[in-house]
C-alpha positions as CSV (number, residue, x, y, z in Angstrom):
1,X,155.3,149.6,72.5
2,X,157.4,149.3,69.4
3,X,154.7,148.0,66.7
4,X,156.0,149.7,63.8
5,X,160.0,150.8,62.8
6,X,158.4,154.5,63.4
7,X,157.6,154.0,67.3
8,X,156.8,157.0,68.3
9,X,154.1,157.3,65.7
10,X,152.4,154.4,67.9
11,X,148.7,155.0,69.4
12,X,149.2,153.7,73.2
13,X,145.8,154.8,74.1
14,X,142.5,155.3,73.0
15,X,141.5,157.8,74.6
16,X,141.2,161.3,73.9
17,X,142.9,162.5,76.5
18,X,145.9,160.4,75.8
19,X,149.4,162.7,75.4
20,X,151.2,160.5,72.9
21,X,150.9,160.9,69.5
22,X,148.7,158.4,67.4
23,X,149.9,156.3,64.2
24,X,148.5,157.7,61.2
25,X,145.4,155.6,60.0
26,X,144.5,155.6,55.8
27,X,141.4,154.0,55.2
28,X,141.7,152.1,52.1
29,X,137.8,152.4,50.6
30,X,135.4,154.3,51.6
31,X,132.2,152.7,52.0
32,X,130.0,152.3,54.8
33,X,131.8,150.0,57.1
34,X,135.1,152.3,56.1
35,X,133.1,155.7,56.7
36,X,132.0,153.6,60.3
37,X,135.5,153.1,60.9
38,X,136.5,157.0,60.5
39,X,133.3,158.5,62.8
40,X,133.9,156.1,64.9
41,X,137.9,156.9,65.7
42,X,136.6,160.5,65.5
43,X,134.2,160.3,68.3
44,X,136.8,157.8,70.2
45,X,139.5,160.4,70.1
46,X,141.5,160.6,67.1
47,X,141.9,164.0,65.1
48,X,141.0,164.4,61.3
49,X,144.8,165.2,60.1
50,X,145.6,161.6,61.7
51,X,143.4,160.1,59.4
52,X,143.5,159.8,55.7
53,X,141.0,157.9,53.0
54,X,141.0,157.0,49.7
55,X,137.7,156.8,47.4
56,X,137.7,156.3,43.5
57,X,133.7,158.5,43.1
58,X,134.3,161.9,43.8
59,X,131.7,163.2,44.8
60,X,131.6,160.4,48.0
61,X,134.8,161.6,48.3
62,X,133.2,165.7,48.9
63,X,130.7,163.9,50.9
64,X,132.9,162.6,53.5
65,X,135.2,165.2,53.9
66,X,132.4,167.6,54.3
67,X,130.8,165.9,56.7
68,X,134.1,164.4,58.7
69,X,136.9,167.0,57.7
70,X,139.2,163.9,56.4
71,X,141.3,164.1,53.6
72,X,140.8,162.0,50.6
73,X,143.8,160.8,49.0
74,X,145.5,158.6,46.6
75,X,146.3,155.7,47.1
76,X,150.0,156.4,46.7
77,X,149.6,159.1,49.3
78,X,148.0,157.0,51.8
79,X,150.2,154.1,51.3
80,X,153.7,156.9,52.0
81,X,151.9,158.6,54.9
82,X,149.8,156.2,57.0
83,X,151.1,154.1,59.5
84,X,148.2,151.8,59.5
85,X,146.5,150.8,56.1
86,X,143.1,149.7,56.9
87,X,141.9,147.8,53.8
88,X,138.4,148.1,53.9
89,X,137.1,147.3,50.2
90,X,134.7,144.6,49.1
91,X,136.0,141.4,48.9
92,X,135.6,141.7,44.8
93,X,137.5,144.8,44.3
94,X,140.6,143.0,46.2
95,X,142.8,142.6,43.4
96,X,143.3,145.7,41.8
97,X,143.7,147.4,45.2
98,X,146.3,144.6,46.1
99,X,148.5,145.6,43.0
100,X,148.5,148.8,43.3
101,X,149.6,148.8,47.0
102,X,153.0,146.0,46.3
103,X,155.1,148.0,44.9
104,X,154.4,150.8,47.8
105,X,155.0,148.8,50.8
106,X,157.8,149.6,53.0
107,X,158.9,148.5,56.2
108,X,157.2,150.1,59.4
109,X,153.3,149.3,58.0
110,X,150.5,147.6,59.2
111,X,147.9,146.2,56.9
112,X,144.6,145.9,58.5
113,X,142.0,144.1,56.1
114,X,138.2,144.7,57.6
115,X,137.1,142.5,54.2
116,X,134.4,139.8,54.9
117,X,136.0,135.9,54.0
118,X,139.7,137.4,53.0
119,X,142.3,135.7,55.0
120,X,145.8,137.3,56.0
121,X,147.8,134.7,53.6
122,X,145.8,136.3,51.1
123,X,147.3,139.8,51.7
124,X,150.3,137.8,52.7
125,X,150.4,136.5,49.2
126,X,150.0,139.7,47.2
127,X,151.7,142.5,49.0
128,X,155.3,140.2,50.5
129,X,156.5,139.1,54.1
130,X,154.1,142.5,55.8
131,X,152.4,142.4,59.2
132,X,148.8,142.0,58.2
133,X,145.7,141.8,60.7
134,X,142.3,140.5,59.8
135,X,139.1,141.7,61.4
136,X,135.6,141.4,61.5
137,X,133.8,144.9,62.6
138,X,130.2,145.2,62.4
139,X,128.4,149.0,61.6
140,X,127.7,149.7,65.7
141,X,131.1,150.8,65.4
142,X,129.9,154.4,64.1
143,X,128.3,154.9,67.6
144,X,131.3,153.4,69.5
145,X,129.3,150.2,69.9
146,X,131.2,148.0,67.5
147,X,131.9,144.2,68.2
148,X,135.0,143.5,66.6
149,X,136.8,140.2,66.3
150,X,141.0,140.2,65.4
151,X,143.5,137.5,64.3
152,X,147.1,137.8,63.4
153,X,148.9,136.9,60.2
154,X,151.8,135.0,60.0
155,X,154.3,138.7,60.5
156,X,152.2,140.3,63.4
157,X,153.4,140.6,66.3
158,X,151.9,140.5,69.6
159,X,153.0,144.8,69.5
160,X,150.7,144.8,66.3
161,X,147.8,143.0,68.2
162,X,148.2,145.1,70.4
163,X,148.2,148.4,68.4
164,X,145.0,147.2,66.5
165,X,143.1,146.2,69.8
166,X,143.7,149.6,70.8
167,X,142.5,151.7,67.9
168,X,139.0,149.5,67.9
169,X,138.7,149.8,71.6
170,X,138.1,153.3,70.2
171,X,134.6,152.2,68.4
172,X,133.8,149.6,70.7
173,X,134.7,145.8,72.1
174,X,137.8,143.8,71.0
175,X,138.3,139.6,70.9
176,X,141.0,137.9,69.9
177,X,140.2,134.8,67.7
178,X,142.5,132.4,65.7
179,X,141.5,133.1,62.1
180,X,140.1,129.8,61.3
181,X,137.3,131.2,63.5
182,X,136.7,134.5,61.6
183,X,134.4,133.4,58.9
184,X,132.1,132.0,62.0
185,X,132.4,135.3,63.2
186,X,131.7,137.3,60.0
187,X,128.4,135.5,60.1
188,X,127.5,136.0,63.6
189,X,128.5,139.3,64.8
190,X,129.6,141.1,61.7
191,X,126.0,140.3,59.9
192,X,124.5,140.3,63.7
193,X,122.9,143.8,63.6
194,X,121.1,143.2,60.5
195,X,119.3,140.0,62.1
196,X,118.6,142.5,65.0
197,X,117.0,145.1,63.0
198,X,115.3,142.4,60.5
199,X,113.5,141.0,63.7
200,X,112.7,145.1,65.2
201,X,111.2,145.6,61.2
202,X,108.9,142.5,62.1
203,X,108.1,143.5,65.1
204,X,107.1,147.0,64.5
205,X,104.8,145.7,61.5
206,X,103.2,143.4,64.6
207,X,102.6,146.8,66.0
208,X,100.9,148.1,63.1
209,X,99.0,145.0,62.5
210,X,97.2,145.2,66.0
211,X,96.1,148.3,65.4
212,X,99.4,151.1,67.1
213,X,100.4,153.7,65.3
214,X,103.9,153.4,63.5
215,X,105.8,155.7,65.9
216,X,103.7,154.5,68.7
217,X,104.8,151.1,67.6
218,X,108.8,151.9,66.7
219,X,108.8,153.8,70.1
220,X,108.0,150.8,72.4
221,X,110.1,147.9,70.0
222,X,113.3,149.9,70.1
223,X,113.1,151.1,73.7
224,X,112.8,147.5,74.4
225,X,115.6,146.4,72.3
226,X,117.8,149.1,74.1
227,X,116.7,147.9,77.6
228,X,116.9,144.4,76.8
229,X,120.0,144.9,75.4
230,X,121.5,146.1,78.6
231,X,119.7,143.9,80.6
232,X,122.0,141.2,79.0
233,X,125.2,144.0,78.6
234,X,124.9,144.6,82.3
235,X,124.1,140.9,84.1
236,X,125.9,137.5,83.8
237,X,122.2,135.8,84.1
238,X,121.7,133.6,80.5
239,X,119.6,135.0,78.2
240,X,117.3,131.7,78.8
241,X,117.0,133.0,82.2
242,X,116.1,136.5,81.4
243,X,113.5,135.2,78.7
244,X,112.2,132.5,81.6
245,X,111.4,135.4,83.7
246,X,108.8,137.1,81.1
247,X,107.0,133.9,80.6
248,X,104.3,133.1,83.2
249,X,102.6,130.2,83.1
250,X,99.7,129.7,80.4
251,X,100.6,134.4,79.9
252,X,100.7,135.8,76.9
253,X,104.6,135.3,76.3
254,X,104.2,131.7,76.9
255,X,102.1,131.8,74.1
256,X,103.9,133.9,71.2
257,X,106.7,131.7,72.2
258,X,105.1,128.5,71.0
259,X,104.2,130.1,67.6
260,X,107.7,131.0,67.1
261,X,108.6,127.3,67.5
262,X,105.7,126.2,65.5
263,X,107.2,128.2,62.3
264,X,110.8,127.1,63.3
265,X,112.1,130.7,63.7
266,X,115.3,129.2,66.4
267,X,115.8,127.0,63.4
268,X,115.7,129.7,60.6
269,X,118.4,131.3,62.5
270,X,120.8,128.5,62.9
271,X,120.3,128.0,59.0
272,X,120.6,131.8,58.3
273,X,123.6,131.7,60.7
274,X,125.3,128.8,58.9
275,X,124.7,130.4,55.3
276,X,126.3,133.2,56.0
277,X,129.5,131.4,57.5
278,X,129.3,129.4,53.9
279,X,129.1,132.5,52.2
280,X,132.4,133.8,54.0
281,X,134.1,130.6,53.0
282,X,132.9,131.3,49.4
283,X,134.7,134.6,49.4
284,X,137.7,133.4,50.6
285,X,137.9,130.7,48.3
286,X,137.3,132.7,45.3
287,X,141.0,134.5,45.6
288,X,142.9,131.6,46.4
């Protein structure tokens, strides 16, 4: 695969027991999808000399490379070594990044952006006729869980796609989307495992409320998050199915159920849902 004018700097597996050499990864931003990126390619096989980040605190900067063994770097540094840029700032703190990376790009790099509502013409704009891929990761990537969603600017390649796919398959699953489905994505999966651990909060309070002890109560909700979770993972029944089969007739799931459709909680997520997705659109919007 030829991805980038330096081939044989291309990842072609993402495993760890894969021979060839992989590209050399900068992550542009630190925070906590960034540092999710890193342990995640850690744990999926990549080494901490082919990885590289940049961080404008210092003392996050210690943290990280304490706890990872990565090197932090500036951003001229990152932007001459790395093969792969992953942009991975907040959407506000675009700009400044953006200019200081133009006059750095050369041919032979990918720009990956991981930020929320930022669109490829965006980077396409800023930084000249580069290869740029947008994503939307979510945070299960740090235990090699992640759902992530890709789409191609107007330079990548199918090689690029390609090269991307394979460095997420590290941290978890990999779609391919056009990008005018992203922001629907950004509000669906990459906010997902918030809703998911907003309802296991709710749920463990339940627990309390009926009289279990906290970790009495945490033990049983996430153990049945986890197996219900793989119960849908692992079978191509719908979920409507699987939730049919808990509900006997005039039983006590039958009965929490109506509640929840008595205080609109299907509805409250649709609406949470669809706020999001206009939030995403917002950020977008606000660079154009």
């Amino acid at each position: 695969m030829a991805a980038f004018d330096k081939s044989d700097n291309l990842a072609t597996s993402g495993t760890a027991h894969d021979d060839q050499v992989k590209p050399v990864i900068a992550v542009l931003g630190a925070g906590k999808i960034g540092e999710a990126l890193m342990s995640g390619l850690l744990h999926g096989g990549h080494t901490a000399d082919e990885l590289l980040f940049t961080e404008r605190h210092p003392e996050r900067s210690a943290e990280l490379t304490d706890a990872y063994g990565i090197r932090s770097v500036e951003i001229e540094e990152a932007a001459e070594r790395a093969d792969v840029l992953v942009v991975a700032v907040k959407p506000q703190d675009i700009e400044p990044l953006l200019e200081k990376l133009r006059p750095l790009m050369t041919p032979g790099k990918l720009v990956v952006t991981l930020c929320a509502g930022l669109s490829t013409t965006l980077f396409e704009n800023r930084l000249g006729d580069v290869p740029v891929v947008r994503v939307m990761p979510n945070t299960p990537m740090v235990v090699g869980e992640a759902m992530s969603a890709i789409s191609a600017g107007a330079y990548a390649t199918p090689d690029h796609m390609a090269t991307v796919e394979k460095m997420l398959s590290c941290v978890g699953q990999v779609v391919e989307l056009p990008e005018s489905q992203l922001n629907a994505v950004t509000a669906l999966s990459g906010s997902g495992p918030a809703y998911f651990f907003y309802l296991v909060e709710a749920m463990i309070d339940a627990g309390i409320l009926l009289g279990l002890p906290r970790a009495i109560a945490e033990k049983l909700i996430i153990q049945s998050a986890v197996g219900s979770a793989k119960m849908l993972s692992d079978s191509d029944t719908h979920p409507v199915i699987l939730r049919e089969a808990v509900t006997s007739p005039a039983g006590t799931t039958i009965n929490a159920i109506r509640e929840l459709e008595k205080h609109g909680v299907r509805a409250a997520l649709l609406a949470a849902i669809e706020a999001a997705r206009d939030r995403a659109v917002e950020l977008g919007k606000a660079h154009e």
